[in-house]
N, C-alpha and C positions, 0 to 999 in steps of 0.2 A: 713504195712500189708503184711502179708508172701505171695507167689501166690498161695503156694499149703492149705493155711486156708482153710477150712471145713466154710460151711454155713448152716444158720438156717433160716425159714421165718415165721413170724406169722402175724397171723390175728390180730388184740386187740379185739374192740367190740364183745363181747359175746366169747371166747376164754380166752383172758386176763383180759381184764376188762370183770368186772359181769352185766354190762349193757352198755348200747351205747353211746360214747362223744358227739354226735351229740344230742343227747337226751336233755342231759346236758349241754350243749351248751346253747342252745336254750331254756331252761328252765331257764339258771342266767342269757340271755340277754333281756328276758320280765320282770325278775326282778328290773333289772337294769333300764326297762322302753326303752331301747332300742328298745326291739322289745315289737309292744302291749300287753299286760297283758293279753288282753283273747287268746293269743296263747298256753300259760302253755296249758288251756282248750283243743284247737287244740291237743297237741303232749300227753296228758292223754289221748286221748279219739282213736288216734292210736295205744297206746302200749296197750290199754282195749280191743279195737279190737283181737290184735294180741294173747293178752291171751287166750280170750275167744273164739280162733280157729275160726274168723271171714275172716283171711287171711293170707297168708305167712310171715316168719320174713324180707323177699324180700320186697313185699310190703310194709309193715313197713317200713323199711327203707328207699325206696324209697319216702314212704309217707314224713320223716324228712325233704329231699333230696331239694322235691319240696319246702318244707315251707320256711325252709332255705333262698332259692334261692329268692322265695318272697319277703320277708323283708330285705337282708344282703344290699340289692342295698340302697345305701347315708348311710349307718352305716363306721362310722372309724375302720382302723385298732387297732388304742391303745384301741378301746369300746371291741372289739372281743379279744386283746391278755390279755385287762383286765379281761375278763369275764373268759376266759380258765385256768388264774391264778387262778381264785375263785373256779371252777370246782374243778381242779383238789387241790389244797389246800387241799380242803374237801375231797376229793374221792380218791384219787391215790393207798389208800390200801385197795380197793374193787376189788380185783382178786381171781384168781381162783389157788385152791391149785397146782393142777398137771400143772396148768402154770410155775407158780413159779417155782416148785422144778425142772423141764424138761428146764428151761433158767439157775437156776442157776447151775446144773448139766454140760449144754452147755458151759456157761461161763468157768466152769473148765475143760474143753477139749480142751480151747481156738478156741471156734468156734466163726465166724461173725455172730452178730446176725442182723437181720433188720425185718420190723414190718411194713404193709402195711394195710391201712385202707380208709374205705370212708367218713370219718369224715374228715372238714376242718384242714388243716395242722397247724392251731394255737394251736389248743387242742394237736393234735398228739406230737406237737415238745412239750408241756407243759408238757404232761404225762411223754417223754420220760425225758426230761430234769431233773425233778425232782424226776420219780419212776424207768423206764425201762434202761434207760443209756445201748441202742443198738446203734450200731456202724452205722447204718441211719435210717430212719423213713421216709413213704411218706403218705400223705394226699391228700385232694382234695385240690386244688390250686385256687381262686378269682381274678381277677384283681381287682387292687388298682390302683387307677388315683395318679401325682404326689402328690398329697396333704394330699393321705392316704385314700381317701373316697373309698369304696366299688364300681363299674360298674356293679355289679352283675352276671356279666361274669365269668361262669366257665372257667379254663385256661388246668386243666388238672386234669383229674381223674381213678387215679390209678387202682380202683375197679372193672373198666369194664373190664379188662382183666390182672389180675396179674401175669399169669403167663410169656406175655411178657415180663412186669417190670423185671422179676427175670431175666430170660433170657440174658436181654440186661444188668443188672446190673451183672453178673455171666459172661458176656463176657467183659466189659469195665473192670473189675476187673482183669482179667484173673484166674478168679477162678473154681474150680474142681465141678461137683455137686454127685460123689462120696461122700457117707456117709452123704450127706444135710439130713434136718428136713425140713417138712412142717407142720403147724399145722392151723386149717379151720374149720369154725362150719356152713356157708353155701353154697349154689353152687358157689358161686361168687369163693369162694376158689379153685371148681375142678382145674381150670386151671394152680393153681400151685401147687395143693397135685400130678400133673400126671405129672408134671418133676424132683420133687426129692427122694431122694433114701429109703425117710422113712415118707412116708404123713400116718397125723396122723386126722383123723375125729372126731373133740371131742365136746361135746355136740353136734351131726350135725343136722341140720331139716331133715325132712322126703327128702327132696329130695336129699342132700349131701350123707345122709345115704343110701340111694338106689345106688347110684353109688359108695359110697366107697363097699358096700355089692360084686358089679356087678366088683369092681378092685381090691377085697381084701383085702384093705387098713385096719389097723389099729381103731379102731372105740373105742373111750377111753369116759365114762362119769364120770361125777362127780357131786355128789346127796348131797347137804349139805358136810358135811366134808367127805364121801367115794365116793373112786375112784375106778371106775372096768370096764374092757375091754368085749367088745360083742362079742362074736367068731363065 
């Protein structure tokens, strides 16, 4: 990799992907019987909430967060990297148009692209593996005891502060953040729309949207198939 490559950062859930891995996760490991069957119930009746402006997509997500956390404890790793294969099998071409054509535009600038989410890291490396083929991806991270069983111990999670992540990955690189991309659709993202040179707020919630409004930034939706910018 060159020192002086250009970088890119995105968000996936709700950015990239048209809905959230962790959603979906969690939805084919009840399937599976993995995780109990009236969980499905549980994570419908979060994202019903969240439609029907009962609470933040924060919330939401945090709500996955804790379920997640719930059940993954004595689940194996091959149950979860099976389940992510299935996810993502089915879904991987459920993106967002100005996603797409803004990485693959990047791609041909020869920029690094990397892609940070709070969906566990089995789904994230699945998605990439088989759709996004960015040069790194981070997830939320689980400890697994020698034998592969889940402890249900979170080990490390990227979301809470991403813009260190960049940071520290932008210094261990020895990379420029001259001419970077940032792209973010909720707060979690300000922390790294506010260190590169071109943050992009696309579909944001009301709160993203307030602070990109309050930094200027860039603020891009997209409504079914048309895309257009809020000035």
């Amino acid at each position: 990799m060159s020192k002086q490559q250009k970088i890119a950062v995105f968000d996936i859930d709700g950015t990239i992907f048209r809905k959230n891995l962790q959603f979906e996760l969690i939805n084919e490991l009840s399937w599976m019987n993995i995780f109990p069957r009236n969980v499905r119930d549980q994570i419908v009746a979060f994202y019903t909430d969240w439609l029907e402006h009962k609470g933040a997509y924060e919330q939401y997500r945090a709500n996955l967060v804790d379920l997640y956390e719930k059940y993954i404890k004595g689940c194996s790793l091959k149950d979860v990297e099976r389940a992510s294969k299935a996810v993502i099998s089915f879904h991987q071409d459920r993106t967002y148009i100005f996603a797409e054509e803004l990485i693959r535009k990047l791609k041909q600038e020869d920029y690094h692209l990397i892609a940070i989410s709070g969906s566990p890291i089995e789904i994230v490396r699945e998605f990439n593996n088989k759709h996004l083929h960015f040069d790194a991806v981070f997830g939320s991270v689980y400890e697994y005891d020698e034998k592969g069983i889940c402890t249900g111990k979170a080990l490390y999670e990227p979301v809470k502060h991403k813009g260190h992540l960049v940071k520290q990955y932008v210094y261990e690189h020895s990379m420029p953040l001259d001419d970077s991309y940032g792209v973010g659709d909720t707060k979690s993202d300000a922390s790294l729309l506010e260190i590169v040179a071109n943050p992009i707020a696309f579909n944001p919630d009301e709160n993203l949207k307030a602070i990109a409004e309050e930094k200027g930034w860039r603020i891009v939706v997209e409504k079914k198939d048309v895309i257009y910018e809020i000035k």
